[in-house]
C-alpha positions in Angstrom: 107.6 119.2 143.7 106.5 117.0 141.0 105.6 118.1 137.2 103.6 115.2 135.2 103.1 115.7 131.6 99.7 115.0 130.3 99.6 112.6 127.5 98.9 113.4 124.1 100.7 116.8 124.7 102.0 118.8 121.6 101.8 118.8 117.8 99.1 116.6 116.1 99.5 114.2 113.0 98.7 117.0 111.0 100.6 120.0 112.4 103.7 117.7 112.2 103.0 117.0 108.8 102.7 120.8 107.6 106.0 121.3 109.4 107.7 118.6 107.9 106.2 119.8 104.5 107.7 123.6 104.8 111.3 122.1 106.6 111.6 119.7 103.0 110.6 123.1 100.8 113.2 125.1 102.7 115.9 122.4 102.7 115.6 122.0 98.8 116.8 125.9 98.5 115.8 125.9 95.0 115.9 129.6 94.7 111.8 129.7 94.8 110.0 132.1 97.2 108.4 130.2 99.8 105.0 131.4 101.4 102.2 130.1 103.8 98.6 131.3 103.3 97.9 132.5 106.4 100.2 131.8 109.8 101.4 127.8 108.9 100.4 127.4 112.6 99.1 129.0 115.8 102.4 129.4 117.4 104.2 133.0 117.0 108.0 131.2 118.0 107.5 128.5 114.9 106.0 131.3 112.7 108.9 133.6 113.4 111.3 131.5 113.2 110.2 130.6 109.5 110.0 133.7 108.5 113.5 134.0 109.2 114.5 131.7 107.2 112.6 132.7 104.3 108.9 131.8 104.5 106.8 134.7 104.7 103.0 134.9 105.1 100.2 135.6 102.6 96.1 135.9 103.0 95.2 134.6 99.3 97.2 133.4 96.1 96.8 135.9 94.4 99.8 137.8 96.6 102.4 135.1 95.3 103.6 135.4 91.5 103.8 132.3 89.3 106.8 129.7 89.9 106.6 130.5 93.9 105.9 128.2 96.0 102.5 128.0 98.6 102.2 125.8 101.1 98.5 125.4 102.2 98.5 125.0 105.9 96.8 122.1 108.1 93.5 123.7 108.6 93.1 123.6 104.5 91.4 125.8 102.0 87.9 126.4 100.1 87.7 124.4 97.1 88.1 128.2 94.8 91.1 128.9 96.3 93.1 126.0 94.4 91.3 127.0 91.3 92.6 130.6 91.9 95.9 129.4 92.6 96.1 127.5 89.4 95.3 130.7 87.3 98.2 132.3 89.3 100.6 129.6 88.2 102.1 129.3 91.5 103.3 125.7 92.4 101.3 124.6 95.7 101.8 122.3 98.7 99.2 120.7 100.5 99.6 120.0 103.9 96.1 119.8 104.8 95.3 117.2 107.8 94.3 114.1 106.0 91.6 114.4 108.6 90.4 117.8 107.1 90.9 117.0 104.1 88.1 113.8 105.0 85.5 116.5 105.8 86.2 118.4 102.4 85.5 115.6 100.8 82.4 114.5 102.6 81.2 118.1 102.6 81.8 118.0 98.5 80.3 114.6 97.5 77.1 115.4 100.1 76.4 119.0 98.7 76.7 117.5 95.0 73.8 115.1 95.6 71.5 118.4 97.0 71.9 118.0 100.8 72.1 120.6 103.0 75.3 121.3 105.0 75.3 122.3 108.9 78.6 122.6 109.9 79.5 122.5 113.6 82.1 125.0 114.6 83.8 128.5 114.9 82.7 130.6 111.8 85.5 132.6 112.5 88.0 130.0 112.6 90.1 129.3 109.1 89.1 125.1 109.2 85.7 126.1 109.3 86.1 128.7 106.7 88.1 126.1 104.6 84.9 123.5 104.8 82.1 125.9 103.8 84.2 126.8 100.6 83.3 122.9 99.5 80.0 123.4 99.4 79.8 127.0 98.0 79.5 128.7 101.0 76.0 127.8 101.5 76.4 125.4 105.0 75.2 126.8 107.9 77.5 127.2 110.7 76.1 126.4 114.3 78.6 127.5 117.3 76.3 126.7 120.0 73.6 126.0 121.4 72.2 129.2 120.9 72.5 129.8 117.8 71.4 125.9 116.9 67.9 127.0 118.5 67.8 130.5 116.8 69.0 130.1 113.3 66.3 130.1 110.2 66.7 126.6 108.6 64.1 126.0 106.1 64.8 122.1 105.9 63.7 118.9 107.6 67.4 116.9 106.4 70.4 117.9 106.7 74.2 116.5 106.1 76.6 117.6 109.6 80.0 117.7 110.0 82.2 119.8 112.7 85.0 121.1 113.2 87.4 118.9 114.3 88.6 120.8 117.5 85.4 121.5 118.7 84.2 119.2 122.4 82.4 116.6 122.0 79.7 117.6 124.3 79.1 120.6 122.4 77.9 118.1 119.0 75.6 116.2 121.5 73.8 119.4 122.8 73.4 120.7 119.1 72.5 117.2 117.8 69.7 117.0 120.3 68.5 120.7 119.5 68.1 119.5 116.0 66.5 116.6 116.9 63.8 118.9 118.6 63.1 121.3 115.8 62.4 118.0 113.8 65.3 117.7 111.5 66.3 115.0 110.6 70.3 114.6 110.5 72.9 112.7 109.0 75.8 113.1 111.5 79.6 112.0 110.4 81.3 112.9 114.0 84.4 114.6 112.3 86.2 115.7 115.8 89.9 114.5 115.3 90.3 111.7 118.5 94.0 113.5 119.0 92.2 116.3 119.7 89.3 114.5 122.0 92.3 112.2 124.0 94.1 115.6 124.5 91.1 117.2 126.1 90.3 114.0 127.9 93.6 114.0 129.1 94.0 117.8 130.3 90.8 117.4 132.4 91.7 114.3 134.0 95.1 115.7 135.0 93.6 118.5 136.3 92.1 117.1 138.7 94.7 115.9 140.7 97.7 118.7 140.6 97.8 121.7 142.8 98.2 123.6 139.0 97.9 123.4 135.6 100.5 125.0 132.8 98.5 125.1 129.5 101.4 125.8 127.0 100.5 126.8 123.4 100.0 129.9 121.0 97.4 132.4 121.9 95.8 132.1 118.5 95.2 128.4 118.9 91.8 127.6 119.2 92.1 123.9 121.0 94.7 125.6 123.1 92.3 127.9 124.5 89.8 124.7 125.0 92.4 122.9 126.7 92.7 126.3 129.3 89.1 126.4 129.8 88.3 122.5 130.9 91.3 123.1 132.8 90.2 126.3 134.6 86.8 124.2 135.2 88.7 121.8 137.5 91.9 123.6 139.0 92.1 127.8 139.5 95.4 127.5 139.3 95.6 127.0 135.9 98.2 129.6 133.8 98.5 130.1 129.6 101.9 130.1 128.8 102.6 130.6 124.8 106.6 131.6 126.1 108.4 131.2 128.7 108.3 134.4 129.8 105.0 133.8 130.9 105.4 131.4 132.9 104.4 132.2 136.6 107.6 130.6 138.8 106.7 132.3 141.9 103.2 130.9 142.1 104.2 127.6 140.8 107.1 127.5 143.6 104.1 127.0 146.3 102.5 123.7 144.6 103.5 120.3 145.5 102.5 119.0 142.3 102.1 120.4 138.9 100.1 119.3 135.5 101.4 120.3 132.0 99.3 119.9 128.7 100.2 121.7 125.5 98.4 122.6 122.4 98.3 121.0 118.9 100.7 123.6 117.9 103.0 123.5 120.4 106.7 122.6 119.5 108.5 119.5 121.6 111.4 122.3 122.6 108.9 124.5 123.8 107.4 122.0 126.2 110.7 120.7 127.0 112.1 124.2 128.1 109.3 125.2 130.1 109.7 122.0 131.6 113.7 122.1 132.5 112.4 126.2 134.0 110.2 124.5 136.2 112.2 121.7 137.1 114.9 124.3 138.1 112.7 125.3 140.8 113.1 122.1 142.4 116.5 121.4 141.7 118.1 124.9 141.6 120.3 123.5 138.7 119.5 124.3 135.3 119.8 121.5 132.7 122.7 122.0 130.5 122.7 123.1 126.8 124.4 120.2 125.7 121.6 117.7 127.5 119.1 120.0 125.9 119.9 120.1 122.6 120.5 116.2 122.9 117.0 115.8 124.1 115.8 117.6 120.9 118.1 115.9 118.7 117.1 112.6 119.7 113.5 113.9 119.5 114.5 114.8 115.5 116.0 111.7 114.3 113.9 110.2 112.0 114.8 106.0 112.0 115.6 104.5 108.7 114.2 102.3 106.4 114.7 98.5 107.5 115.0 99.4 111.5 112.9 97.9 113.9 111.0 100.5 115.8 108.8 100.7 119.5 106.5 103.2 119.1 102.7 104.1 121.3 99.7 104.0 119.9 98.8 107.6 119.3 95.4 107.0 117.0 93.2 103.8 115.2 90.6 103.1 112.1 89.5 100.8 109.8 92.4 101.6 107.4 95.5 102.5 109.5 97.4 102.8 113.2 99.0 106.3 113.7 102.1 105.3 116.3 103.7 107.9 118.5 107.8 107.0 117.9 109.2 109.6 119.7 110.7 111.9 117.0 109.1 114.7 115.1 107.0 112.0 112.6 104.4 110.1 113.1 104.2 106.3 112.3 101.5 105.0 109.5 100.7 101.6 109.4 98.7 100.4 107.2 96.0 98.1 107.3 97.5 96.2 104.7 100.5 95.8 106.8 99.4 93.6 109.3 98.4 90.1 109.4 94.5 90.1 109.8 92.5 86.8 109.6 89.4 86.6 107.9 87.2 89.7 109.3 89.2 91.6 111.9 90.0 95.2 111.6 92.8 97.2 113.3 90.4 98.4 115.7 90.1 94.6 117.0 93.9 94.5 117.5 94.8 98.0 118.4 93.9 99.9 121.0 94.9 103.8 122.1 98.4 103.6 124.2 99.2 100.2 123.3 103.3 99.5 123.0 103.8 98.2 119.8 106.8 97.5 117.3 107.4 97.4 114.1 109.3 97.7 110.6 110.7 100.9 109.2 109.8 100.3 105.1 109.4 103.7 104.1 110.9 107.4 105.6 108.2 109.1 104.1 105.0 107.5 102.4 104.2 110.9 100.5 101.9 112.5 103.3 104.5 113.3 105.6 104.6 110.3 107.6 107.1 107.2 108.1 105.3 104.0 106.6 105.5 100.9 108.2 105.1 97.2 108.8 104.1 94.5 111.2 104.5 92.0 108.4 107.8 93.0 107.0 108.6 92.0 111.0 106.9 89.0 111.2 109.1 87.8 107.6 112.1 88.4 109.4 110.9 86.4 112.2 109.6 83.8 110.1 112.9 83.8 107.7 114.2 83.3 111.5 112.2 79.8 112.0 112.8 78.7 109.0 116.7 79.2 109.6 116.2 77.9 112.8 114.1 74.7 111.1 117.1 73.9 108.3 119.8 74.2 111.2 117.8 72.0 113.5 116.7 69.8 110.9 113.3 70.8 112.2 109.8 70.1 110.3 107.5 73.0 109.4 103.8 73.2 108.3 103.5 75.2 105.1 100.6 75.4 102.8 100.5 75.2 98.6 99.3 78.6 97.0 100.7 78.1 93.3 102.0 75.8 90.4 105.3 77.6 88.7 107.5 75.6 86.3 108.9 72.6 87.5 107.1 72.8 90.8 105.2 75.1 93.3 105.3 78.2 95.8 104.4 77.4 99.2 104.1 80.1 102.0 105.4 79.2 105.3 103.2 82.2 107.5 104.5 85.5 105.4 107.6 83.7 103.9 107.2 81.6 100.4 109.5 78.7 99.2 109.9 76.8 96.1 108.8 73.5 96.3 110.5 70.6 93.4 108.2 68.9 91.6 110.3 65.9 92.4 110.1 66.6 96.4 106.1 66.9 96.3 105.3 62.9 96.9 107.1 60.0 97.4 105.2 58.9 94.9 105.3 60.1 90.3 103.5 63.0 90.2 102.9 64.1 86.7 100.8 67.6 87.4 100.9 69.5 90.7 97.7 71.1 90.3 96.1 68.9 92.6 98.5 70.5 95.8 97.5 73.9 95.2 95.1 74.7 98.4 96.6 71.8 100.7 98.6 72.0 103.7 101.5 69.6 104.1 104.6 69.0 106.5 108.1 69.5 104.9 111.8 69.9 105.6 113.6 72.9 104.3 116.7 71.9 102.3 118.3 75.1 101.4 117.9 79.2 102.3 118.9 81.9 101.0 117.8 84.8 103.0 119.2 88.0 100.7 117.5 86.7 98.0 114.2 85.8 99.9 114.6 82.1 98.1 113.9 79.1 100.3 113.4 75.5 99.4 111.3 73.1 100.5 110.8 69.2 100.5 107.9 67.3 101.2 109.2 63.8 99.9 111.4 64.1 102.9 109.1 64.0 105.0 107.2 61.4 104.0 110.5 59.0 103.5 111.0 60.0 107.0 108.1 58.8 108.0 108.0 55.7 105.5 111.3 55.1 107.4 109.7 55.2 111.4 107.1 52.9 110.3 109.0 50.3 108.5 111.6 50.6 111.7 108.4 49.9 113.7 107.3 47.0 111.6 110.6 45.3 111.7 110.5 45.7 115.2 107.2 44.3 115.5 108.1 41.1 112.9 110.1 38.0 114.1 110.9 34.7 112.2 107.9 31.8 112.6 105.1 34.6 113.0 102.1 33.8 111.0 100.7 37.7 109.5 98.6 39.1 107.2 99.1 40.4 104.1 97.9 41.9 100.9 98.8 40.8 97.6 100.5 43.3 95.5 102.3 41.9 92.5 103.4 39.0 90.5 106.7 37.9 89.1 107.6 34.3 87.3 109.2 33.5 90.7 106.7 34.3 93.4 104.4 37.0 94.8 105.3 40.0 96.6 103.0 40.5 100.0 102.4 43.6 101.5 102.5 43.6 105.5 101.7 47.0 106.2 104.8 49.3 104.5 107.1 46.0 103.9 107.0 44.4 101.2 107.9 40.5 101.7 108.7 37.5 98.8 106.6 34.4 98.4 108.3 32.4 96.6 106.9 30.0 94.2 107.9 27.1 95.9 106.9 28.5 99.0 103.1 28.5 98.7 101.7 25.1 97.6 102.6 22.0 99.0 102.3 21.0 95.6 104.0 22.1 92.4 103.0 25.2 90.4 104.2 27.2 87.4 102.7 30.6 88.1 102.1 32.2 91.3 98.6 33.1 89.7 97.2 29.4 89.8 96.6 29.9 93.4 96.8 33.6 94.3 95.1 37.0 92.7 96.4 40.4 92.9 94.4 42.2 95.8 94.1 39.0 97.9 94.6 38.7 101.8 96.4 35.9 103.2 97.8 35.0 106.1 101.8 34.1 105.5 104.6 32.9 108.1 108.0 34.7 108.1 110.5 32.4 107.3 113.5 34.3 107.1 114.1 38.6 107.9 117.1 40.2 106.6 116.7 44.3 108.2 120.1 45.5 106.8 118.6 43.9 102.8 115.6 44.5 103.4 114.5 41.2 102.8 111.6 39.1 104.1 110.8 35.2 103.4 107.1 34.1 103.5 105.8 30.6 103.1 102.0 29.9 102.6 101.9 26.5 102.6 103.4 25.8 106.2 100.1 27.6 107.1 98.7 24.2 106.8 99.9 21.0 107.5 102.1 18.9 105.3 99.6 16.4 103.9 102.3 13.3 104.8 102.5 14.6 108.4 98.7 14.0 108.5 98.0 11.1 105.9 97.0 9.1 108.3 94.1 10.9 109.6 92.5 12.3 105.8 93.7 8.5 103.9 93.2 4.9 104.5 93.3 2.0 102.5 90.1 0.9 100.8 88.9 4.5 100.8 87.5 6.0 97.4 89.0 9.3 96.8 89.0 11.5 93.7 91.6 13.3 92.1 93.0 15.2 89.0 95.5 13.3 86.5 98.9 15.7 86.8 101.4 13.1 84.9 100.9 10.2 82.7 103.7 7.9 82.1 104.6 4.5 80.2 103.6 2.6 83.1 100.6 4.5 84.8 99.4 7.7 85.8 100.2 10.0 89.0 96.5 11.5 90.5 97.2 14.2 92.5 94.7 13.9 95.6 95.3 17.3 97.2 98.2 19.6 96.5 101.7 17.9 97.4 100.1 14.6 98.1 99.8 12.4 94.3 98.9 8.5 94.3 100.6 6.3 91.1 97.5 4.5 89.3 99.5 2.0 87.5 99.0 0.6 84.0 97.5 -2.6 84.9 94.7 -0.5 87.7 93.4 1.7 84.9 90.6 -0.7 83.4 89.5 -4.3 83.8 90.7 -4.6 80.1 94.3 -5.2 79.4 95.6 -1.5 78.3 98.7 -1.3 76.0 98.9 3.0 75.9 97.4 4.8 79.5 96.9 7.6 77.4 94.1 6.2 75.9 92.3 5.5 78.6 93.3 9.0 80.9 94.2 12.5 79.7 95.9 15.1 81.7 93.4 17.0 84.1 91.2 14.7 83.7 88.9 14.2 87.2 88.8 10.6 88.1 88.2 8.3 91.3 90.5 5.8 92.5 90.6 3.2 95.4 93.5 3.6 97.6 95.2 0.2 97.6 98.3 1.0 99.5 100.1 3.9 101.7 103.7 3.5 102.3 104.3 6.4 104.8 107.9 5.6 104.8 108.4 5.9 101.0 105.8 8.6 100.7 104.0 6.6 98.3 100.5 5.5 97.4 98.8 3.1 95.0 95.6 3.4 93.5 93.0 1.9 91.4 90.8 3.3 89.5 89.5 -0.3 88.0 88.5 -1.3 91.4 85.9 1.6 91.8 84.3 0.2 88.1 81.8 -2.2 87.7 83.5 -5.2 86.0 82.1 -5.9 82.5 79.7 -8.8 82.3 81.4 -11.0 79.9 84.9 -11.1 82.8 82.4 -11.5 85.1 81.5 -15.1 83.8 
């Protein structure tokens, strides 16, 4: 014999969180009477077993005296009945199904702006009841078909809700009744999906078992619907509200056997009608002690900071309810998770899915346990970034705000304090202009209790400063000829940028002639190619030369000089007994005294000044001295008196 559960068996979200409501009333024991108004819910053994332990059962508020305490139950109350209660004085509890309590509220707001009400439903049953008090008790209450064809409405609108235990196939066939006698509806489909996945569930089990045990109160309307759809599919099908009812000899012929429970069915319940069937198969009852351990594990609520696994039980726009396993109900909100730009919950949960998450609150004021994918995902980011300062490890995190001294940058869900001092490798005097970018840094110190983390950028960037230059030098040898930028100046050179090193020209390194700034020849900006004379990796040091990117003019005299030739230069020295024309840098010719004019000259520097352009015949080249003569008389026309 084999017994399969059906899923979504036993109490809703909001029968749990009644329960849980009355269980915190009677466990403060503050001396107050305690009542429900009307049975909490549709299950004699949980009724009972309140009532002996001091919460008794009253129809309106006006039975309780002020200072007691009324709980209102899950199926809620008409809108008067909190006024009446207030005049009463007694203190109330709401444990109306935040699903209800969504139809009171639509109900309300709709009958305020002059619509009128149809509500789908049981007249009879106390939700129903509960949802005509918000709009005066002037809705219109449609249980079937029948009625929905034969019911005077005097309207062409109309503003429907339903009850939320009602099948979903009954809505359709009255929505398209409607839709024949020409009104024109606004429809909020207000059927709880616990209750619709319950049903769902029921009739597909049913199905495929030889019979089906319905357990739930007698007075439970979607217990009752769950018995019909399963009648519909399997005759074998038997209401149990206590275990005396259930049928063993029947059930003792069946090979395999369904079991789906009401809304207002306690866990134990299910459980012992389960161990009295299971019995049948092993002819060994389950012990007390493995019982009550089931059901204690079943009550244990997890506390705040675990890590829970929980299924899926219900989705919207706003929160996912998650099935844990004990007798409350996960809530996460929407706010909770990590959505990107336009996703809902809906697009990342779906009914049944496993998921996990953080405990953050034991009870977030309606009952349930509050929690958090993102308060998980911290801990596994805090986790990587651990992980990132242990392994020395680089991480992506992006700027989000300038504080004092620096900025906060968020790493996923985790921030860190950025130094102003680690943003660049470079003076940064405001750090508005990070706020928004991304940027690659190494975390330098964590501590985790006090959720501080520091980050630094600047190391980065040296670290990759460091990669290049260790490429560069690689990539450099002595006698290479490269190309550089000119950066900056100093009274003994120029310093050359070659892509992330910085190498020295030295004066006397970049004319073959003689210079007193670097800026005669060079300006800041310029590119020039430059040999490497020297390279020094453990300094840091690099010697260029620019002039031994051309030839020494002696090495080539020959070819650009002969004797006879006219050339012009620029007077660099004068002395006692001639001038010194330089011809090109690092190559000057002597003019002397008596080669200056055709005229006897006594002072040269009367005749020539310093810079001063001037042409002169090249008398002489002694390549071995490294000297030439010139003559600057022999390029001038001799005056007509010498002549004769």
């Amino acid at each position: 014999m084999e017994i399969i559960r059906a899923q979504h068996s036993g109490f809703c979200f909001g029968v749990k969180q009644a329960i849980e409501a009355t269980e915190e009333q009677i466990t403060k024991g503050n001396g107050k009477r305690i009542y429900t108004c009307g049975p909490l819910i549709h299950n004699e053994l949980v009724t009972d077993d309140l009532a002996k332990r001091g919460v008794h059962i009253i129809i309106k508020p006006e039975e309780a005296e002020a200072g007691d305490i009324v709980i209102i139950r899950s199926h809620g109350e008409p809108k008067d009945f909190y006024d009446r209660a207030v005049k009463v004085g007694v203190e109330l509890v709401d444990a109306t199904c935040p699903f209800v309590n969504k139809i009171h509220r639509l109900v309300y707001e709709a009958y305020g702006n002059g619509e009128n009400i149809i509500i789908i439903g049981d007249r009879n049953h106390p939700e129903v009841k509960g949802i005509n008090g918000w709009c005066d008790n002037e809705g219109i209450i449609l249980g079937d078909v029948e009625e929905a064809r034969t019911t005077p409405m005097d309207f062409s609108e109309a503003f429907v809700v339903c009850q939320t235990t009602i099948k979903k196939e009954l809505l359709v066939q009255i929505l398209e009744v409607l839709a024949e006698r020409n009104i024109q509806v606004t429809v909020n489909d207000t059927i709880c999906n616990a209750t619709k996945e319950r049903q769902e569930a029921c009739e597909e089990l049913s199905k495929n078992v030889d019979a089906m045990v319905i357990v739930g109160g007698r007075n439970s309307s979607n217990t009752r619907k769950l018995y019909e759809i399963s009648k519909k599919n399997c005759n074998n099908s038997f209401f149990v509200e206590k275990i005396i009812d259930l049928p063993l000899k029947q059930l003792q012929k069946c090979n395999k056997i369904g079991l789906a429970a009401g809304a207002s069915t306690p866990e134990c319940v299910i459980k012992e009608v389960i161990a009295n069937m299971s019995e049948m198969i092993t002819n060994e009852t389950m012990s007390m002690e493995d019982f009550m351990a089931e059901i204690d594990a079943s009550l244990r609520l997890p506390r705040t900071g675990e890590i829970v696994n929980g299924k899926v039980h219900q989705v919207t726009d706003k929160e996912v309810i998650v099935n844990m396993g004990c007798k409350k109900d996960g809530i996460l909100p929407a706010e909770e998770v990590t959505l990107e730009e336009g996703q809902k919950l809906t697009d990342l949960f779906k009914v049944d899915d496993e998921i996990q998450a953080k405990v953050i609150k034991t009870d977030d004021g309606d009952g349930g346990i509050l929690l958090s994918k993102k308060k998980l995902e911290i801990n596994e980011h805090w986790n990587e970034i651990n992980e990132a300062l242990e392994n020395k490890s680089i991480i992506n995190v992006k700027v989000i705000r300038t504080v004092n001294g620096g900025v906060i940058a968020a790493y996923k869900e985790v921030t860190g304090f950025i130094p102003l001092s680690q943003l660049s490798d470079k003076f940064v005097e405001s750090a508005d202009e990070f706020v928004g970018q991304t940027m690659d840094v190494r975390v330098t110190r964590v501590d985790q209790r006090r959720g501080r983390a520091v980050f630094s950028h600047k190391a980065v960037l040296a670290e990759e400063k460091a990669k290049k230059v260790a490429a560069i030098w690689e990539s450099l040898h002595v006698d290479d000829v490269v190309e550089g930028k000119v950066m900056r100046f100093t009274d003994y050179g120029a310093f050359i940028d070659l892509g992330g090193i910085d190498g020295l020209l030295h004066i006397s390194e970049i004319s073959w002639g003689k210079l007193k700034h670097p800026q005669e020849v060079l300006t800041i900006g310029d590119t020039v190619k430059v040999k490497i004379l020297s390279m020094n990796e453990e300094k840091g040091k690099i010697s260029l030369g620019l002039k031994q990117t051309t030839p020494e003019p002696w090495s080539v005299i020959n070819e650009n000089y002969h004797v006879g030739q006219v050339v012009t230069g620029k007077v660099v020295q004068i002395k006692e007994y001639g001038a010194f024309i330089e011809l090109e840098p690092g190559l000057d010719g002597l003019v002397h005294i008596s080669e200056v004019a055709h005229k006897r000259v006594t002072d040269i520097a009367d005749e020539l000044t310093i810079g001063q352009e001037v042409s002169a015949k090249i008398l002489e080249i002694d390549e071995e001295r490294k000297r030439i003569s010139l003559s600057i008389k022999d390029t001038l026309e001799v005056p007509a008196e010498d002549a004769e």
